[in-house]
C-alpha positions as CSV (number, residue, x, y, z in Angstrom):
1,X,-17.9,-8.9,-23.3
2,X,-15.8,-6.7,-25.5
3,X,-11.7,-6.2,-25.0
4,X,-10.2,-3.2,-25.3
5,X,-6.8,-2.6,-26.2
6,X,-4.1,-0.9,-24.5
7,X,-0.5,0.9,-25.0
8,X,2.5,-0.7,-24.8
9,X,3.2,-3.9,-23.3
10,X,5.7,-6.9,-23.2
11,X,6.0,-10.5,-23.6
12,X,8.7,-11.9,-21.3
13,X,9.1,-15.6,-20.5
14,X,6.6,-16.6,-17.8
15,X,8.2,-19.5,-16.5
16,X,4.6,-20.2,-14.5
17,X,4.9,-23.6,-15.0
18,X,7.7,-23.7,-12.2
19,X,5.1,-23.7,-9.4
20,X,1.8,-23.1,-11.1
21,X,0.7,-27.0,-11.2
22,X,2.0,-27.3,-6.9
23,X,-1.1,-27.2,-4.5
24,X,-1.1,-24.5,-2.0
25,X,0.5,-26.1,0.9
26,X,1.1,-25.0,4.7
27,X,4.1,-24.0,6.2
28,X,5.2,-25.9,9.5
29,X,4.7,-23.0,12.0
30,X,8.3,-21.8,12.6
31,X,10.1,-21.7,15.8
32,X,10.3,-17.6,15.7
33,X,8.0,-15.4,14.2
34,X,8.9,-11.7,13.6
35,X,6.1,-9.6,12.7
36,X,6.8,-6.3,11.9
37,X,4.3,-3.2,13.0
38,X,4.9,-1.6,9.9
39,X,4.0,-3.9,6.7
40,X,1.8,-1.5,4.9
41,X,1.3,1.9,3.2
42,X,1.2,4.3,6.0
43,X,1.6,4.8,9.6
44,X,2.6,1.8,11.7
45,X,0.7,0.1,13.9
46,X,1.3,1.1,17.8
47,X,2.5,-1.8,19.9
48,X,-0.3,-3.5,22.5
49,X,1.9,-6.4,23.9
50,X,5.7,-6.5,26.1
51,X,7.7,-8.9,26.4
52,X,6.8,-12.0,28.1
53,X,3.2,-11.8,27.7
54,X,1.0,-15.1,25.9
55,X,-1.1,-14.2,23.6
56,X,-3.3,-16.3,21.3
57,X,-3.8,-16.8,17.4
58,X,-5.7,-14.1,16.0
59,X,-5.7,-11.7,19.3
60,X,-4.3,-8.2,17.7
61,X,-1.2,-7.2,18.9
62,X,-0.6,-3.8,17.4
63,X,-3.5,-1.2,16.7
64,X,-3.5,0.9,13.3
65,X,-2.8,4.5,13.9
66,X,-3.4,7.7,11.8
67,X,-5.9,7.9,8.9
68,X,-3.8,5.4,6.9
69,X,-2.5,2.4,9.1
70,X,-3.6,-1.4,9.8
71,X,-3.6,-3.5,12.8
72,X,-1.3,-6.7,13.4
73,X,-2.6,-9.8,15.0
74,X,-0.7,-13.4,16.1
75,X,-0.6,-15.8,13.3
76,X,-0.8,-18.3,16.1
77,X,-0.2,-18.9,20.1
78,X,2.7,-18.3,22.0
79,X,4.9,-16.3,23.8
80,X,6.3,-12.3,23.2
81,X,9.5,-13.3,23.4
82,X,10.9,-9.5,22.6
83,X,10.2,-6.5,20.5
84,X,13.0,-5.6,18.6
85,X,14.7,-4.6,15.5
86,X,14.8,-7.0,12.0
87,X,16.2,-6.6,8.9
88,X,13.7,-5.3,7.0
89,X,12.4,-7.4,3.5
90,X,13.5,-4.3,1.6
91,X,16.9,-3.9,-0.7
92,X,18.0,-1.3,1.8
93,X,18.4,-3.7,4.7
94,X,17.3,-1.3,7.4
95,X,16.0,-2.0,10.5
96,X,12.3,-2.0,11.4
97,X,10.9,-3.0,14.8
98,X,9.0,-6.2,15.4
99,X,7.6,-8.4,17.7
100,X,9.1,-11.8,18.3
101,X,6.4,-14.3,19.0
102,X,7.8,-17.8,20.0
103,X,4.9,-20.0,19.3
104,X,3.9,-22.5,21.8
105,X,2.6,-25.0,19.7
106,X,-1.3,-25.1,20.8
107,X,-2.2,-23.1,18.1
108,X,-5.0,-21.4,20.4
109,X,-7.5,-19.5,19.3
110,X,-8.1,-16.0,20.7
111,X,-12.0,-14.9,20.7
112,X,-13.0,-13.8,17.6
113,X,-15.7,-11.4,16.3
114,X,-19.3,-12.8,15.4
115,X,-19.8,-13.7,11.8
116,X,-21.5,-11.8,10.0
117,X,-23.9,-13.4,8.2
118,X,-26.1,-11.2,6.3
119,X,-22.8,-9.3,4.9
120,X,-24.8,-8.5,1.5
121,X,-27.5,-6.5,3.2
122,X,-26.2,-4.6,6.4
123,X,-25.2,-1.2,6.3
124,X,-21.3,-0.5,4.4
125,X,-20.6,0.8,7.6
126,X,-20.1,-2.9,9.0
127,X,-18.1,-4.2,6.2
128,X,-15.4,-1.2,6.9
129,X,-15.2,-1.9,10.1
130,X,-14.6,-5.1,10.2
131,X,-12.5,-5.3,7.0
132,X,-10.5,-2.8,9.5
133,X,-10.2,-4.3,12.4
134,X,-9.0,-7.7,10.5
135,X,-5.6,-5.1,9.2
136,X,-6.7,-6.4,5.8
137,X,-4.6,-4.5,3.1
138,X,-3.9,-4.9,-0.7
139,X,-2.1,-8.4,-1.0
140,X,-1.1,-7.7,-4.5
141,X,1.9,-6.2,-3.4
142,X,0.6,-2.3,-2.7
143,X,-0.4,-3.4,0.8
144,X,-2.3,-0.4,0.9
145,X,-5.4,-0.5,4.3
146,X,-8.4,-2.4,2.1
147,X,-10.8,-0.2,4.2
148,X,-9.9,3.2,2.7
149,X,-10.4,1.8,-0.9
150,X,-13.8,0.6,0.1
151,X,-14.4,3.9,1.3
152,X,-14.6,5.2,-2.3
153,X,-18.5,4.8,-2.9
154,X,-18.8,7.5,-0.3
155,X,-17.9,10.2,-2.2
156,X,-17.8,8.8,-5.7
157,X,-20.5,7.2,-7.7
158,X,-19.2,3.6,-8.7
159,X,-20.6,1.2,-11.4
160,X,-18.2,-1.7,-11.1
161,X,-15.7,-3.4,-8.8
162,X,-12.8,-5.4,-10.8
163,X,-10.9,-8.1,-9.2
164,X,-7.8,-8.3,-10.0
165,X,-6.4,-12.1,-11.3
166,X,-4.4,-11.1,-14.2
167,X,-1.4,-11.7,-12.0
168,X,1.2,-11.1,-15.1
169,X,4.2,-11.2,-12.9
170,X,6.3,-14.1,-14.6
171,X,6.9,-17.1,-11.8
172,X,3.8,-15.7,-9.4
173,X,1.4,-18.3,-9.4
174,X,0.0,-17.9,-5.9
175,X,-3.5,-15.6,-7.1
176,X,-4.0,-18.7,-10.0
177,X,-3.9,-21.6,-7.2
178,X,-6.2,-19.4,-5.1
179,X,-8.5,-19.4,-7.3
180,X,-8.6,-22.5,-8.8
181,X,-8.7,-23.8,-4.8
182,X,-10.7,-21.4,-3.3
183,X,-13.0,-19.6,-6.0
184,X,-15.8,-19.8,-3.8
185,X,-14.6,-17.8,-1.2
186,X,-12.8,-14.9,-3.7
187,X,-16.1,-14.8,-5.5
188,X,-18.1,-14.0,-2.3
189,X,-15.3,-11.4,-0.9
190,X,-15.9,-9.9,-3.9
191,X,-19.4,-9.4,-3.7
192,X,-19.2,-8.1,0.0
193,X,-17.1,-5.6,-1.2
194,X,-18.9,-4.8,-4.0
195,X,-21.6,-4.0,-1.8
196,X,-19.6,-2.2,0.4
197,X,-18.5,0.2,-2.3
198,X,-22.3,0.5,-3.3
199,X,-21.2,-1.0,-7.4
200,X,-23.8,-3.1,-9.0
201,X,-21.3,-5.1,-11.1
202,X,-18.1,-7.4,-10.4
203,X,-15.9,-8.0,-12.8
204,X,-13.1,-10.5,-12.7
205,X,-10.2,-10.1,-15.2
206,X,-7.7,-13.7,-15.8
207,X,-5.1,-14.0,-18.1
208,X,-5.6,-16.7,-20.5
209,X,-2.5,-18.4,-19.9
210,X,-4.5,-19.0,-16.1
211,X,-7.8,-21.9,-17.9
212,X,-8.6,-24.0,-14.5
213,X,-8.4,-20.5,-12.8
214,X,-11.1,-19.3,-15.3
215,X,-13.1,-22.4,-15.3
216,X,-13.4,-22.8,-11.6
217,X,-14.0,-18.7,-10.8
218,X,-16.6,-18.9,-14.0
219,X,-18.1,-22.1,-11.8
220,X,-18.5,-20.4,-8.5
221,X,-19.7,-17.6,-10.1
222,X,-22.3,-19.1,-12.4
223,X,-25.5,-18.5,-10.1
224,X,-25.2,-14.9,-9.9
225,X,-25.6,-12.6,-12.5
226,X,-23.4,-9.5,-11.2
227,X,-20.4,-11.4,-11.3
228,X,-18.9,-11.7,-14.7
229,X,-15.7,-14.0,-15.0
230,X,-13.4,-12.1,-18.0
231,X,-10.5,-13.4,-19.8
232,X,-7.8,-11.2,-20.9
233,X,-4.6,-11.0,-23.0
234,X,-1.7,-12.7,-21.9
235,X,0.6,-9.1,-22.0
236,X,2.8,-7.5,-18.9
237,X,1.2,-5.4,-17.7
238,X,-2.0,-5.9,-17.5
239,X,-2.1,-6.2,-13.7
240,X,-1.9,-2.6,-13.7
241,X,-5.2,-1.6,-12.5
242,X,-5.3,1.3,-14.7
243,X,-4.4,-1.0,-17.5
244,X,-6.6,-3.7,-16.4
245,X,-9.9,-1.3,-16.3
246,X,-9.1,0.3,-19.7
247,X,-8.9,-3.4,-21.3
248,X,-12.1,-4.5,-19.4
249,X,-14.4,-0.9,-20.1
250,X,-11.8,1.0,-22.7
251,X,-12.0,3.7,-20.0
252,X,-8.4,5.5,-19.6
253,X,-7.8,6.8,-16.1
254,X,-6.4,10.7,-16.4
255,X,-2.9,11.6,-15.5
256,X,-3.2,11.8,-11.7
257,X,-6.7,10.4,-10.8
258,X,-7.7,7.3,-9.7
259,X,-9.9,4.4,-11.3
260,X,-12.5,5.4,-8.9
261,X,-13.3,9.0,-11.1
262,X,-13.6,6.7,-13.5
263,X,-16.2,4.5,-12.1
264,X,-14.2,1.4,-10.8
265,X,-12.5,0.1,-8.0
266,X,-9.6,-2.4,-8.0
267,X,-9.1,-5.4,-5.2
268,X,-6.7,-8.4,-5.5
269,X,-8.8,-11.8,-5.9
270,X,-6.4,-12.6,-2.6
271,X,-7.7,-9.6,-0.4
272,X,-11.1,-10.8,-1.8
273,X,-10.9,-14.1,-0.2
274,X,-9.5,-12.5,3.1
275,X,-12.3,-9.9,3.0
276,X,-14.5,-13.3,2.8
277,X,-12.6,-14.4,5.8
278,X,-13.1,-12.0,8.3
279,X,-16.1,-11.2,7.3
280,X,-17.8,-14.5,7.4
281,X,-15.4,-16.2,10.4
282,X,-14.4,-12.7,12.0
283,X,-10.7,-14.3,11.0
284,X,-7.9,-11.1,10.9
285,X,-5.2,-11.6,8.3
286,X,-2.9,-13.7,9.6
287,X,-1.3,-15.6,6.7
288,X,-0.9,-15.5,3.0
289,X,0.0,-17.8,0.2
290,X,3.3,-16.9,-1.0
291,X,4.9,-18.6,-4.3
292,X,8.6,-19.5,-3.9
293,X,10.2,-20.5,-7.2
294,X,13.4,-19.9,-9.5
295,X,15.6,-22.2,-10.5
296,X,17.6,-22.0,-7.6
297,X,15.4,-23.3,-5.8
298,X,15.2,-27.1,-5.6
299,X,11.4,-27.6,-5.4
300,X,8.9,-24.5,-6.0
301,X,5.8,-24.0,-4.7
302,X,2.9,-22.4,-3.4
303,X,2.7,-21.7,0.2
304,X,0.3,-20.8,2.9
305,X,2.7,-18.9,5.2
306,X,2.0,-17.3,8.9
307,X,3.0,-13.6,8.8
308,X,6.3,-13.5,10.1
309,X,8.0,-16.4,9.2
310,X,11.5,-16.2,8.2
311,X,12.4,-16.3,4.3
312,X,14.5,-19.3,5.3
313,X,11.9,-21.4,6.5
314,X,10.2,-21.4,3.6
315,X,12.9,-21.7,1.2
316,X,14.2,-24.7,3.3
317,X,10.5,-26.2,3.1
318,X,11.1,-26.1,-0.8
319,X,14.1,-28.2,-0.2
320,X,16.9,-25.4,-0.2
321,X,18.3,-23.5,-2.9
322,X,20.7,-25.0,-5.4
323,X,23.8,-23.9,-5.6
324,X,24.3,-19.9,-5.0
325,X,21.3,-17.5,-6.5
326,X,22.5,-15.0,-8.5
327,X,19.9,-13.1,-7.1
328,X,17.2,-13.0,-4.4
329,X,13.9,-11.4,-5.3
330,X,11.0,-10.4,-2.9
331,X,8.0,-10.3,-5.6
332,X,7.9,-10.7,-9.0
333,X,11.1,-10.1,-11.4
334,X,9.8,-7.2,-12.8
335,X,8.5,-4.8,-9.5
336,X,10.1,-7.1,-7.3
337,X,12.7,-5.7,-4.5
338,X,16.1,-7.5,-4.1
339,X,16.3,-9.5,-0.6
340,X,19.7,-8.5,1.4
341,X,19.6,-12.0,3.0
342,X,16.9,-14.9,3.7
343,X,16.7,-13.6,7.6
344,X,13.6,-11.4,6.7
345,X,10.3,-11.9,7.3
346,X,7.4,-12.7,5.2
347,X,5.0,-9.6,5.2
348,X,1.5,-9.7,4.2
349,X,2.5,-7.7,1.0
350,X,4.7,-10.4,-0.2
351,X,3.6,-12.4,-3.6
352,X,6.9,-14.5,-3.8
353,X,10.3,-15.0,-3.2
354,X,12.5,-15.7,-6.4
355,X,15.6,-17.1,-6.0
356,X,17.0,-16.8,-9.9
357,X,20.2,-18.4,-11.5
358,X,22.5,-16.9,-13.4
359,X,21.3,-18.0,-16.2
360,X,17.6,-16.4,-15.6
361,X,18.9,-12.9,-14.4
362,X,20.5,-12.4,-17.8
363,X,22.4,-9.6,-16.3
364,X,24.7,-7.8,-18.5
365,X,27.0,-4.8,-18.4
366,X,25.0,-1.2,-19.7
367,X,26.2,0.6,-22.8
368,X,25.3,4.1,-24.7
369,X,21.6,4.5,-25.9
370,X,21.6,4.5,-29.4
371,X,18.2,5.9,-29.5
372,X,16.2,3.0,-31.4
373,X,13.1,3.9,-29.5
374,X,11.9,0.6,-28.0
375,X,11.4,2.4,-24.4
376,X,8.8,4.4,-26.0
377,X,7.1,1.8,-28.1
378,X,6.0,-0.3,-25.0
379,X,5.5,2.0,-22.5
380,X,2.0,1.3,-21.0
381,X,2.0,4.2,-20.2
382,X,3.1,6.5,-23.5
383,X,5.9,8.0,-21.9
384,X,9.4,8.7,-23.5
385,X,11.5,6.6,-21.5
386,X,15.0,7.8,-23.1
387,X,14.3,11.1,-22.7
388,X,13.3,11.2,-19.1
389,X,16.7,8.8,-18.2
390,X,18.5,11.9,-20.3
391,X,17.5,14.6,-17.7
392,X,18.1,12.3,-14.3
393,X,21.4,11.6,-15.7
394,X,22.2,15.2,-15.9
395,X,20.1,15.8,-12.0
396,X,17.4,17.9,-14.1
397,X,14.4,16.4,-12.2
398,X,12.0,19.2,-13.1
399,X,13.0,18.2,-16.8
400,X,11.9,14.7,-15.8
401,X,8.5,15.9,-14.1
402,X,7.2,17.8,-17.1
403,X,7.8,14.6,-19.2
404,X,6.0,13.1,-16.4
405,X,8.1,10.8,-14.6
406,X,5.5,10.4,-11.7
407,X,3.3,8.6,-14.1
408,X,5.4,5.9,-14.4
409,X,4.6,2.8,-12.6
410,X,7.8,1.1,-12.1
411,X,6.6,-2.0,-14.2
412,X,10.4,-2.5,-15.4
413,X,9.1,-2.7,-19.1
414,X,11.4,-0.5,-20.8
415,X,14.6,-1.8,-18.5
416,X,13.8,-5.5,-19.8
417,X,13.3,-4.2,-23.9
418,X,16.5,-2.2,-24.2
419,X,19.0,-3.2,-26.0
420,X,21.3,-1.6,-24.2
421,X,20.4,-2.9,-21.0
422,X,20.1,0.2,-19.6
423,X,18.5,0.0,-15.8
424,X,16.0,3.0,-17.2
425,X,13.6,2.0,-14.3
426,X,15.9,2.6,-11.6
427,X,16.6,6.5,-12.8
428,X,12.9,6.6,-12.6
429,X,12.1,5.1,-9.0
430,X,15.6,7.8,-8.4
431,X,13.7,10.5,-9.7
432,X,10.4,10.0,-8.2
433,X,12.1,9.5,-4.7
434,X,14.0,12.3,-4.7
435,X,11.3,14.5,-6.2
436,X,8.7,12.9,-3.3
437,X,11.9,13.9,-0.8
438,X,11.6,17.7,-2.2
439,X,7.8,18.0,-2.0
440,X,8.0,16.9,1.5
441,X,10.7,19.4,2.2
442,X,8.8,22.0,0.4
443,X,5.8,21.1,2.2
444,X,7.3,21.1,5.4
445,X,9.2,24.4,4.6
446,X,5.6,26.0,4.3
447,X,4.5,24.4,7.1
448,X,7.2,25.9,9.7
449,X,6.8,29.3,7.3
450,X,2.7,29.6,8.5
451,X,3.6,28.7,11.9
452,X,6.3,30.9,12.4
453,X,3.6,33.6,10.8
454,X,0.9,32.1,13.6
455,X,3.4,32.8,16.6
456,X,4.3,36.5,15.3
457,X,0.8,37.4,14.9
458,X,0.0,35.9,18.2
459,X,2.5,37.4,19.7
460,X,1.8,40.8,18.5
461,X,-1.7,40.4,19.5
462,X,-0.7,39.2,23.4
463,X,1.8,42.3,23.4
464,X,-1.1,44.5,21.6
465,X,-3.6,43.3,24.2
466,X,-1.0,43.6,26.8
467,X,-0.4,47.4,26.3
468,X,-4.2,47.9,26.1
469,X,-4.8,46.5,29.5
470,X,-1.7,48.8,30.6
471,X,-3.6,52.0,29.4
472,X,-6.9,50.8,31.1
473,X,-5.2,50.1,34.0
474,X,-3.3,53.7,34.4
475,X,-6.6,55.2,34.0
476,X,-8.6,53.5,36.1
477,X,-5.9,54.1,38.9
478,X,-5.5,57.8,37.8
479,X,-9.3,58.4,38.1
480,X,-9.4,56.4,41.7
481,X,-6.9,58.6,42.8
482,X,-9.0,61.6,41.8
483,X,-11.9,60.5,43.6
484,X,-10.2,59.6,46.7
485,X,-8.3,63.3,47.5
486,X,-11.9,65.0,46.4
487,X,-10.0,67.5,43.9
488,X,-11.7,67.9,40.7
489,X,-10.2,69.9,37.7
490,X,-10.1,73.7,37.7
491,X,-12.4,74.9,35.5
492,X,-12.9,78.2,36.5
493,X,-11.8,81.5,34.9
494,X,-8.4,83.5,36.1
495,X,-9.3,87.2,37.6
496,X,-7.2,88.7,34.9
497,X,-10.0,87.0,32.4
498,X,-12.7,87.8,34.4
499,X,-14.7,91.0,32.3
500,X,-14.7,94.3,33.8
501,X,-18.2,96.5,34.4
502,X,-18.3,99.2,32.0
């Protein structure tokens, strides 16, 4: 299969080899878990349980809501022991609400939906709602709700499904050992969904640097001839899916647009196997393997983690940290968000958690650009990174927008090749926020402008009717009155009028 190149592009240290050779392993089930009803891209989920109530592993506990949401379920038996506020696993630190399962320890199942076996044949229709009801979202990091992106045949024509296994994220191993452990399982999620989506053709794109991945996903996929197992360049970042389908079809998505108008749909090779999951056992998404590395941490590894367990638990399961981190990641270095403490919990969007040393943060004080252009060399994306940073500096954020600062995807590519170590990407993820913040104002402005408009107009058409049944009604009572005293008008002629004989 031919390559394609594309823009841009770095080569950091990978530092895989951390964790990448450690077997997934289970987590001891915690004595807390606190799952939050908002771990995804949308609205959260609306509580189902109180306080005090058992429930069992698997039984949902929180029901999507809105157009864009995903259910919660128990990782495992137990107890409600509250719903309340967490810190949330977000740099920010706010609080989000969760529920506080104390598990019991039988690790009972609740009743689960019937498999379905003949998920290659039955109608899409099936496939979405199960995928659904499982809260299944993008376990790449996006968390976006699976089921809207398999929703894309509908009004699209699709050729191809990629799976996404680059997984260029330095220290993230957790999509290799998946694959290398479970390939079976990713390869036939992947075909559901593919039928789902109504595309003919899977395509799964590896790094190289990833060879049992690609030798035991090229194994489970040898007996069927719409899978097709792809290596690709070792180069951040080819996990972008945009990236990712222009170096698997040389196809480059339009400013705006999705893969989809371009004839492909992206999945993780994770949210493959859970697709696999719930499809085949009726098993919601529960748990996730999550790689916990750095060099502050005294053993890394791969771990399959209940939603909802603490960030300490598993960092103590690696043996603890050593010595103080200079800094706590949630994710990968590059699109990773700083942790404000280990007392978070795991969410199904996280990857990993990075606890780096000094020495690997390589933090250093910013200076002045001096304009040597690197930014714009490796921009994936062929923007002018120095030039954009030049506006938000000086608050211009239309100035920013026209250079098209909402293309950017926050890969961190230009921040780690400056010279200057200038933190370009945070201006950026600045700009866009503030820029979503006005759009949402503006739209709301309009909003409240074409209601306000509604109510005046209905209210001049309730006073406009009101009037009119006024008039009707002072002449209806002016003709019963008429009627009643037996008087008529006066039509006849005065004498004076009256003609004379001749």
């Amino acid at each position: 299969m031919k390559l394609f190149a594309i823009r841009g592009g770095i080569h950091p240290d990978y530092r895989k080899e951390l964790a990448s050779d450690k077997a997934i392993t289970a987590l001891p089930m915690p004595a807390r878990l606190q799952i939050l009803l908002h771990q995804h891209i949308g609205a959260p989920a609306r509580l189902m349980v109180a306080p005090g109530e058992r429930v069992r592993k698997g039984q949902m506990i929180a029901q999507g809501q809105g157009p864009v949401s995903a259910p919660t379920h128990a990782p495992t038996s137990g107890v409600i022991e509250s719903v309340s506020e967490v810190t949330a696993p977000h740099a920010s630190g706010l609080p989000l609400t969760a529920v506080v399962l104390a598990p019991d320890g039988l690790d009972e199942w609740a009743t689960l939906p019937d498999p379905i076996t003949d998920a290659l044949t039955v109608a899409p229709q099936q496939i979405w709602d199960r995928v659904a009801q499982a809260g299944i979202v993008g376990l790449g990091g996006a968390a976006f709700p699976s089921v809207i992106k398999l929703h894309l045949g509908v009004q699209r024509k699709l050729e191809m499904l990629v799976l996404n296994g680059a997984e260029c994220e330095p220290y993230l191993c957790c999509d290799d050992r998946l694959m290398r452990e479970q390939a079976a399982e990713v390869v036939d999620g992947a075909r559901i969904m593919a039928h789902a989506l109504g595309a003919r053709q899977v395509i799964v794109g590896i790094e190289e640097n990833k060879p049992e991945a690609l030798e035991a996903m090229t194994r489970a996929a040898a007996e069927f001839p719409d899978v097709t197992i792809q290596p690709v360049p070792v180069q951040y970042p080819m996990g972008s899916e945009r990236h990712l389908v222009q170096a698997l079809t040389g196809r480059e998505t339009p400013a705006m647009k999705l893969t989809a108008d371009i004839g492909a749909v992206v999945h993780n090779v994770a949210t493959a196997q859970a697709v696999h999951q719930a499809v085949r056992h009726g098993r919601p998404l529960i748990d996730r393997v999550v790689t916990v590395s750095g060099r502050a941490v005294r053993e890394p590894r791969n771990i399959r983690t209940p939603i909802g367990a603490p960030v300490a638990d598993l960092i103590a399961f690696c043996g603890g940290l050593v010595g103080v981190p200079a800094r706590l990641v949630l994710g990968g270095p590059m699109m990773g968000q700083p942790l404000p403490n280990l007392d978070v919990p795991v969410i199904k969007g996280t990857s990993g958690i990075l606890a780096l040393d000094a020495q690997e943060t390589g933090e250093a004080a910013p200076g002045p650009c001096i304009r040597c252009g690197t930014c714009v060399s490796i921009c994936p994306c062929g923007l002018v990174p120095l030039e954009m940073a030049a506006f938000i500096r000086t608050d211009d954020l239309k100035g920013a927008a026209n250079l098209g600062v909402t293309e950017c995807l926050s890969c961190g590519s230009c921040s780690w090749a400056c010279p200057s170590h200038i933190p370009l990407v945070q201006y950026f993820n600045y700009a866009k926020g503030m820029l979503k913040t006005k759009e949402r104002e503006r739209a709301k402005s309009e909003h409240t402008k074409m209601q306000t408009e509604a109510h005046r107009a209905r209210m001049e058409k309730a006073e406009a009717a009101k009037l009119a049944a006024k008039a009707t009604k002072t002449t209806r009572a002016s003709a019963n009155g008429a009627a009643a005293t037996g008087t008529a008008p006066d039509t006849r002629q005065s004498r004076a009028e009256e003609p004379t004989e001749a």
